[in-house]
Structures are given as structure tokens and as C-alpha cells.
N, C-alpha and C positions, 0 to 999 in steps of 0.2 A: 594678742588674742588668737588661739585656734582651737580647732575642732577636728578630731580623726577623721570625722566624714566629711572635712574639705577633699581627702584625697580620692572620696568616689567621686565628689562631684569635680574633679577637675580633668578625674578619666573618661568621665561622661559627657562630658564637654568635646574633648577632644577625642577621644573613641567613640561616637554614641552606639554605633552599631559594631563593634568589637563583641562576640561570644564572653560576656562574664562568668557567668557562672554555667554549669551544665549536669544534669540529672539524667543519664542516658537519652529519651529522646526532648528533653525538656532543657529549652536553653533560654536563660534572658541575657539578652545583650545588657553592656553598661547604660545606655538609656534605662532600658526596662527594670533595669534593677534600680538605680535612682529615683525613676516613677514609683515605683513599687514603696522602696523604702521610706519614698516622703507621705504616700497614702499609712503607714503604718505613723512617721511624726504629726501629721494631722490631727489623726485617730487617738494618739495619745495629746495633744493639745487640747483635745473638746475635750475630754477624760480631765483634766487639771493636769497634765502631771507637767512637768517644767525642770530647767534647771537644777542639778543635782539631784535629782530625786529618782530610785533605783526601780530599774526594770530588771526584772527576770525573763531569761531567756531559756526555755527546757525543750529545745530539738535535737531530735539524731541530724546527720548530715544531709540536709534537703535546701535545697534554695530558699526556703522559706527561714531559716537560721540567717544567712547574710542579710536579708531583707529587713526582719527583725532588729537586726543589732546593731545596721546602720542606721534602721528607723529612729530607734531610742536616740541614738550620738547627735542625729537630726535634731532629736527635738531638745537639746542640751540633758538626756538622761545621760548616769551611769547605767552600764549592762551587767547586771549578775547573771554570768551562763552560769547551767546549770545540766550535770547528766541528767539525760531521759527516764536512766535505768535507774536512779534513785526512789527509795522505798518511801513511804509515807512520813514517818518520823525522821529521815533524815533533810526533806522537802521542806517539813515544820521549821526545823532550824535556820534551814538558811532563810526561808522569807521573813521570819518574824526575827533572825538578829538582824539582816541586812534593813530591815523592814522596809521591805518592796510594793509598792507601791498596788505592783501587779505582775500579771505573770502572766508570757507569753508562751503555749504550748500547741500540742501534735491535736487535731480535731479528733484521732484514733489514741489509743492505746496508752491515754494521761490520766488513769486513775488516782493516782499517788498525790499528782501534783492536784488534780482538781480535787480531792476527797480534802487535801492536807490546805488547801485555798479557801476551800468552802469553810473548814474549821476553823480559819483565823481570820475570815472577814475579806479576804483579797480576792479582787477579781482574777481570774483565771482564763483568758480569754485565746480559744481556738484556733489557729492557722491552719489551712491547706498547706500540703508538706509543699507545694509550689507557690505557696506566697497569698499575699491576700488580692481578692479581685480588686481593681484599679478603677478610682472612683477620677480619676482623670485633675487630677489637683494641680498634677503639672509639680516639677521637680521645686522644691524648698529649698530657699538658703539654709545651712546649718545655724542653729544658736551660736553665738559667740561664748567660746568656754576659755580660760586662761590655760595657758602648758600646762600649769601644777593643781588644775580640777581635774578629780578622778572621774576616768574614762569608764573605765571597768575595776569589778569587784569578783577574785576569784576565788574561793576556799581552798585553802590547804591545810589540811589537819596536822595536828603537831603529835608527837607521841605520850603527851601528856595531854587530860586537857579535852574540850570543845575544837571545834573547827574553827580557823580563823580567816579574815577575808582581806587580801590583798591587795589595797588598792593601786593599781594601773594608773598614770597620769594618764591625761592625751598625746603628753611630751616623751614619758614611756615611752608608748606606744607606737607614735609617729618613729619615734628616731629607733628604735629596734626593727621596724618593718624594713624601714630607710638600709640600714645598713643590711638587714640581711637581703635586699632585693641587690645593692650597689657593690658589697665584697663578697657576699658568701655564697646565692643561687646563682647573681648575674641575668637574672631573667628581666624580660624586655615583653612588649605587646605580641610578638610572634610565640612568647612560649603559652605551652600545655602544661600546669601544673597537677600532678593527682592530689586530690582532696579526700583521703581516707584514714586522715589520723579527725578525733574527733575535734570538731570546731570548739565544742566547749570547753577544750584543752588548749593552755596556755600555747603552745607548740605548734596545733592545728590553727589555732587564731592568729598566732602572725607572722610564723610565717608559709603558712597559706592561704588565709585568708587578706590580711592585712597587707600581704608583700604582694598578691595577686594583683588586689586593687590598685597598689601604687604604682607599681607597673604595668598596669595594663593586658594583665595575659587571663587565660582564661582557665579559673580551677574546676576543674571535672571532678564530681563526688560519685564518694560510693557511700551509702546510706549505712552501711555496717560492713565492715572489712570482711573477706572472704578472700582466698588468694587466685582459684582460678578466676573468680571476677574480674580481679586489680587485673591481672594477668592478661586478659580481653580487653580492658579500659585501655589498659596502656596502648596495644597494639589500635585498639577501634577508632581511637580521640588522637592518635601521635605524639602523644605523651612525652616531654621533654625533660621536664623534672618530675622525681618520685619522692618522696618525703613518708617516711617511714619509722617506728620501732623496730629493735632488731628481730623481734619475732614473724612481722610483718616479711622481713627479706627470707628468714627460716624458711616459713610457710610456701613463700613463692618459688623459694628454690627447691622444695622439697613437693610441691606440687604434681601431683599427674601430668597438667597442662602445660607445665613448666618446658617439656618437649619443642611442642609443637608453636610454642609460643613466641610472636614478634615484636622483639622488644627494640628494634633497629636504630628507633627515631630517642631512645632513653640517652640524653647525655649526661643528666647529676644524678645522683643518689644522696637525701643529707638523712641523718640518725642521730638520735639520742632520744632520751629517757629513762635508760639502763644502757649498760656497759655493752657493745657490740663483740661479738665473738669473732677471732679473727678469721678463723675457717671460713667462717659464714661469709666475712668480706671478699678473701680472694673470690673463694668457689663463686661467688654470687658475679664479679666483678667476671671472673673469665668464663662463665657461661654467656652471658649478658651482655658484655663489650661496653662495660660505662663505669662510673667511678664515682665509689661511695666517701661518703664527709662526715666524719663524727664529729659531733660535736658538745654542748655541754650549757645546761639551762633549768632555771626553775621560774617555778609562778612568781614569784617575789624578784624576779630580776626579766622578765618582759617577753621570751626566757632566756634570749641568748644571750651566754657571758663569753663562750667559749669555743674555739672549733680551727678545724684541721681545712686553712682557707683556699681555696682553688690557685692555683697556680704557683703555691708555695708549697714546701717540701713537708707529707704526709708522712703523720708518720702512726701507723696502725695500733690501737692498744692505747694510744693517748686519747685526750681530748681537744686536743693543738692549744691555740694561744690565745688569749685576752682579743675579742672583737671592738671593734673602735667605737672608741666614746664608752668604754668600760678599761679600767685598773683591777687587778688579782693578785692576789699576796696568798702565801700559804705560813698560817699561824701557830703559835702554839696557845695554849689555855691567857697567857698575860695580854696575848694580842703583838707579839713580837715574832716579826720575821723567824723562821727557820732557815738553817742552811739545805744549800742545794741538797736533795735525794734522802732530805730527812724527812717523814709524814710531818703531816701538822693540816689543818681547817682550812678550807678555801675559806677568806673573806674576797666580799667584792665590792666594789664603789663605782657608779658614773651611771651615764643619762638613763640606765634600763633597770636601776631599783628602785621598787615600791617607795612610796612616800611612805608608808606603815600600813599596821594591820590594823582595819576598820572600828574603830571605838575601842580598841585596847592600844593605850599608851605604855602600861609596862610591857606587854610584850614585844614592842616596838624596840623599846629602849631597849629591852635586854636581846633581840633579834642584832640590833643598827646597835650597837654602843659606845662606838666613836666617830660614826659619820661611813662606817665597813660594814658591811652586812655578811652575816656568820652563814655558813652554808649547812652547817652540820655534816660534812660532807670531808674526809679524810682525804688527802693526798699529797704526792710528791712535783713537786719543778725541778725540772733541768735546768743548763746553763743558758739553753736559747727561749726559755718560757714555756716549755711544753710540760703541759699538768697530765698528770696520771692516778685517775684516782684508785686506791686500794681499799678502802674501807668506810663504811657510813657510822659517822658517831650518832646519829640517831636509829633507834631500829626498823626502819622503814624499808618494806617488802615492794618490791617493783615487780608486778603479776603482769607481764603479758603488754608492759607499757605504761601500765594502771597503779597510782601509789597507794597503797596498802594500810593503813599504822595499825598498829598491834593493840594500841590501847581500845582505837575504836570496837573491834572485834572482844576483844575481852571483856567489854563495857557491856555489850551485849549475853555474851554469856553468864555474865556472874548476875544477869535478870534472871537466868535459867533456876529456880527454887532447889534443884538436888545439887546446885555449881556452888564447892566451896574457894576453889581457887582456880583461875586460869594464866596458862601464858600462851601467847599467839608468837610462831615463827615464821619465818621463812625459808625451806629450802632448795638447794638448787634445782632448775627443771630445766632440759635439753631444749622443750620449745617456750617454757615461758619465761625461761630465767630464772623464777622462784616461785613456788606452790606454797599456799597457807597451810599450816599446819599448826593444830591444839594442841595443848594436852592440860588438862584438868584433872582437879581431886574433887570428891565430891563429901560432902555432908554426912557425919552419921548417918547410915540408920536410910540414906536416902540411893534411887538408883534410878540409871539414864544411860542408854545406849548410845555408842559413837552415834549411830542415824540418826538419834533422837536430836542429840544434839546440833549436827549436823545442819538438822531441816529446819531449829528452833533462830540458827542463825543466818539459814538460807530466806527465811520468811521474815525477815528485820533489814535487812542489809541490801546493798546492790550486789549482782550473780556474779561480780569479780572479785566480793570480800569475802566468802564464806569460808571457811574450813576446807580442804577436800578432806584430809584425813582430823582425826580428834583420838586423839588416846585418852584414856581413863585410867589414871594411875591411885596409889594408894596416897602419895602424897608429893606436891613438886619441889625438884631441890632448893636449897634458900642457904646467904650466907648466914655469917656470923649477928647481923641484925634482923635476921627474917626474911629480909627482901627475896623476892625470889629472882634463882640466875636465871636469867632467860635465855645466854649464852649458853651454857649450858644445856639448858633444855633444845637448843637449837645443835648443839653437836650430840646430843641425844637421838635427836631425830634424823639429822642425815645419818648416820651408823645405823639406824635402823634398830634402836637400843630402847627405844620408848613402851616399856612391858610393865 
């Protein structure tokens, strides 16, 4: 029997006054956070809620998110996180397919989630961003939950399709925290972690959150990334490890502040979520005097499968090699090995894949089909295990860190009454990787301005899916079956051809 929030409470125990968490002047030690979060299993105990049964969690980066989401673990819930910055109808979906119990959110600026709460009957119940005041309960044992009950439930959209939700074991969870505190960070009770990738991302959950906690160090948030901020956190707090997208390093290194700023006490740098630019690493690496770690992860594997491990031979432009307690194979279409430096499909197997996707078994089956889970995700192996990927078989836009699907965005537009066809790409962008980008045919007889459109999908969506640019063409190209090339339309629009 375990429980992921055995691991605060055994930090709490033996750290109680160690710095846990920190919100520039706002810090609760690991006691205070384990008070805290068992006032929140309490609270959800008089409420009914118990065992398996799912909490929503919708914070930006505030003390009040770890409080939360240890609280639920406490009380044997799963935690559905959820962006803050999601729109009303995308709120809808996930509380009523996860069907959430309830849903924990910001006392300020949670329209979306309380408007789309109030319409489906779930409570929706307010946090101070620094946590809920402490009714003195005194710290809770965890419910006793099996390895293989789900921990957490994450969405990740498919390019076809609804969103689907991924469920986390504890056993996940535990052992990808595990490993990335023991071969990949190295972090111990003495480090400073930065906490400014977000929590409710697989990535910022564990390993900064999750690997914080097991180790005992303390993660400093920043509430929404800015780079002169990081840039002063680091230096303010002594900042040990940085954990970042690569835009994230961009920004910092391309900063005003960037000068005058003391990054002394920086020893790791780890990335992933989009492909890191290698300029970006040296420059970043020899302004800075520290050393960055790519590495390679999704929601459906806990996320780390993959990375460039400390003390072994880096090598820039990969992803490095299989992290432990994880196997990697790169496939073709039958599920058979390729040879070395041929492309072929990450599959991957061991402790950090999803049990499946929440109430959908075909798509389980057909994700996992022989015990491998499919990456969609193209790449080559070397002769010592170093993956490199070159191409996505699914069409999924990585904005800024932020994953993207083309269909979501489309789905939206072709609401639009004068949209008779859309395709959503992505093309390359210096700081964010890739910028959304329409183009659409519209209706007889019918008319609508890029802006129009634009603002029809800015007022539907979160402010990292919209469009920036939308063309308005006479008609989009399509093979020999109709379908439309979306390829095509995406080497349309990097050339600058979309007229």
C-alpha cells in the first residue's frame, strides 16, 4: 500500500522546519505545508469526497497549488490539474468527463472555472494563492492507496478527437520523482529549486514539485514566468537548480537583466518539452557558468523517459538515453525494431507509463498495443542509445513549451458560420519555437476578416492556442481523396506563400 503524500509526510517529519515551498516573501516550511495540506484532506473528508474520487486543481504557481494537491493525495483523491488560463468550454470538459467531484481554484480571477462549475452542479471552491487558513487539525496520515490507483489525471489532447486524461499511478509517480531526484537533478535538502515551469504540467509536477518534496529542498515559484524575475529569483533565493523550456533559457539570455545578473550559486539546468537549440545551450552555458540537460518526456510516461544524465557524456542536439526503470525502442509501423540511424517511433515501457487513458479503452489499446507505448513522436538511436528526434508523426505545435493540436483549434474555427474549411499549423519561431498559424476557405457568398477570426478563436480558447496569423484563401489544398494537406499548407506558410 502507498500514497505519493507519504513522501511530504516523511520530509515533514524529518525536515519540519526546512523552507518548502516559497512565493517571494511567503514561505511555508515542510511542517506548514503538511498542516496546511491536511486542513485541505479534512475539508474534503466532511465534503464526502474519499478514495478515488477526483479533485480538480486550477492554480497558477502559488503555494496554494502544492497545498491543494497534496491535500486531495491526503485524503486518497486523484488530482486533475488543470490550466488557470483555460476558457469556459474547455473547464466544461474536463470536470464533467473526469467528473470531478469539485474543483479547487484562485479566490481572484476563476471566472471560467466557477461560471463552467456553477453549470454542471460542482462545487468550485476558492483558495488564497497562499493556501487555506489552518484550522490546526494537526498533520493526517495519508489514506492507504495501492501503487497501481491513480494518482493523478492529466489531459492531453490528441490530434484527432476530445481530450483525453492520463492516468498517473502513485507508483508513476513515486518512482519518476525517485529517479529524477537520485540520477538526473542530484538534489538533496540543501538545494534551491526554481519553480517556474507550470505545476499543472506534467514536467513542473515532478520534477519540481514531486522531486522537491522527496528530497527535501526548497522550490521557489514564480507565479508566471518573466525572465528579468527568474533572473533576480535565482540570484535572491541561491538558486541551485533551474528547470526550464528552451524559451525560457532564450528569454533569460536575451534579457536586459541578463548583464548585470548573478547566477553564481546556478549548478544544473534540465529542458525539455520542445527541442533545445544548440546556440542557445552553449551561449546560455558560457555566459552562466552551469550545465544544461536535455532531456525527453510526456504526460503519459510521468514525463521522464529520456535524458542527457549528469556525469555521463552529453551529448547536445540528442535527448540522451532511457532513464532507469524505463526501456526505449525506436519502431517502425509493425512495432519491429529499426536499425541504428534509421527514423522510426519512440515506443516506451516501464514504471513511468500511464496505466491508460481515463474511461477510454480503445484508445488505451491502440496508444499501449503490446505492453510499448507509442510516442507519436519520430526518431533515430545511435549505437550507445542516444535518441534524436527529427520529426513528430502526430501534428502537434509546441508554443512556447505549451502543446498545441491543430484539430482543437480547427474545431473551434469551423464554429466560425462564414468557415468552410480550416487547417491550423505550425511554424518556426526564433523565441517560441512555433507560432500558430490558419488558413481557411470560407462559405459562398460568406465574409470574415483574419481579425475577425482571430478574436472568434482568442475568445474560445486559452491565449497560447489562438492563431496569431489566419489567412483567408479561396480554397485549401487537398489530395487525391479530399483530405486536406496540412503539410503542405504548413510549407505554405513558412515561405510566406499563403495568398
Amino acid at each position: 500500500m502507498a500514497n505519493l503524500a507519504t513522501n511530504l509526510i516523511k520530509t515533514a517529519r524529518e525536515l519540519p522546519d526546512r523552507p518548502a515551498v516559497r512565493l517571494d516573501d511567503h514561505v511555508l516550511t515542510y511542517r506548514e505545508l503538511l498542516d496546511a495540506a491536511s486542513t485541505i484532506a479534512e475539508d474534503l473528508r466532511g465534503r464526502g469526497v474519499g478514495p478515488g474520487d477526483r479533485v480538480a486543481v486550477s492554480l497558477p504557481n502559488v503555494p496554494a497549488f502544492p497545498v491543494a494537491f497534496y491535500g486531495a493525495l491526503l485524503a486518497g483523491a486523484a488530482v486533475v490539474p488543470m490550466n488557470p488560463l483555460l476558457k469556459k468550454r474547455e473547464v466544461e470538459f474536463y470536470l464533467s468527463d473526469s467528473m470531478a467531484s469539485l474543483a479547487y481554484c484562485a479566490a481572484e480571477g476563476s471566472d471560467a472555472l466557477q461560471d463552467a462549475a456553477n453549470d454542471l452542479g460542482v462545487d468550485a471552491i476558492p483558495v488564497p494563492l497562499s493556501g487555506p487558513s489552518l484550522r490546526h487539525v494537526g498533520a493526517l496520515e495519508a489514506v492507504p492507496r495501492r501503487m497501481s490507483d491513480t494518482a493523478v489525471i492529466l489531459y492531453t489532447s490528441g490530434t484527432t478527437g476530445q481530450p483525453k486524461g492520463a492516468e498517473l499511478t502513485h507508483w508513476n509517480l513515486m518512482s519518476n520523482a525517485a529517479t529524477s531526484v537520485e540520477t538526473l537533478l542530484k538534489i538533496d535538502s540543501d538545494d534551491v529549486v526554481m519553480g517556474c515551469l507550470p505545476l499543472f504540467h506534467v514536467f513542473g509536477l515532478t520534477c519540481a514539485l514531486n522531486a522537491s518534496v522527496l528530497a527535501g529542498s526548497c522550490l521557489t515559484l514564480i507565479s508566471r514566468f518573466d525572465a528579468a524575475k527568474a533572473l533576480d529569483v535565482i540570484a535572491r533565493d541561491r538558486v541551485t537548480v533551474f528547470e526550464g523550456v528552451p524559451t525560457m533559457y532564450a528569454a533569460m539570455l536575451h534579457s536586459a537583466a541578463a548583464a548585470e545578473a548573478d547566477l553564481r550559486t546556478l549548478r544544473t539546468c534540465i529542458t525539455g518539452g520542445a527541442p533545445m537549440p544548440v546556440e542557445v545551450l552553449v551561449e546560455f552555458e558560457t555566459r552562466f557558468g552551469c550545465e544544461i540537460l536535455e532531456g525527453y518526456g510526456l504526460s503519459e510516461t510521468s514525463p521522464v523517459a529520456c535524458f542527457n544524465h549528469p556525469g555521463q557524456e552529453r551529448r547536445p542536439g540528442t535527448i540522451g538515453v532511457a532513464v532507469r526503470g524505463c526501456q526505449l525502442r525506436v519502431v517502425d509501423d509493425a512495432g519491429t525494431d529499426v536499425a541504428i540511424g534509421v527514423p522510426g517511433e519512440i515506443a516506451i515501457r516501464g514504471e513511468n507509463v500511464m496505466k491508460g487513458y481515463w474511461n477510454r479503452p480503445g484508445d488505451t489499446a491502440a496508444a499501449i498495443p503490446d505492453g510499448w507505448f507509442r510516442t507519436g513522436d519520430i526518431a533515430t538511436k545511435d549505437v550507445d542509445g542516444y535518441i534524436t528526434i527529427v520529426d513528430r508523426k502526430k501534428d502537434l505545435i509546441i508554443r512556447g513549451g505549451y502543446n498545441v493540436y491543430p484539430r482543437e483549434v480547427e474545431e473551434v474555427l469551423y464554429e466560425h458560420p462564414a468557415v468552410a474549411e480550416a487547417a491550423v499549423v505550425g511554424v518556426t519561431h526564433p523565441e517560441l519555437g512555433e507560432e500558430i498559424t490558419a488558413a481557411v476557405a470560407l462559405k459562398p457568398n460568406r465574409t470574415a476578416s483574419p481579425e475577425e477570426l482571430r478574436s472568434f478563436v482568442r475568445d474560445r480558447l486559452a491565449a497560447y492556442k489562438y492563431p496569431r496569423t489566419v489567412w483567408v484563401l479561396d480554397a485549401l489544398p487537398k489530395g487525391p481523396t479530399g483530405k486536406i494537406l496540412r503539410r503542405e499548407v504548413q510549407s505554405m506558410a513558412a515561405a510566406g506563400t499563403l495568398k
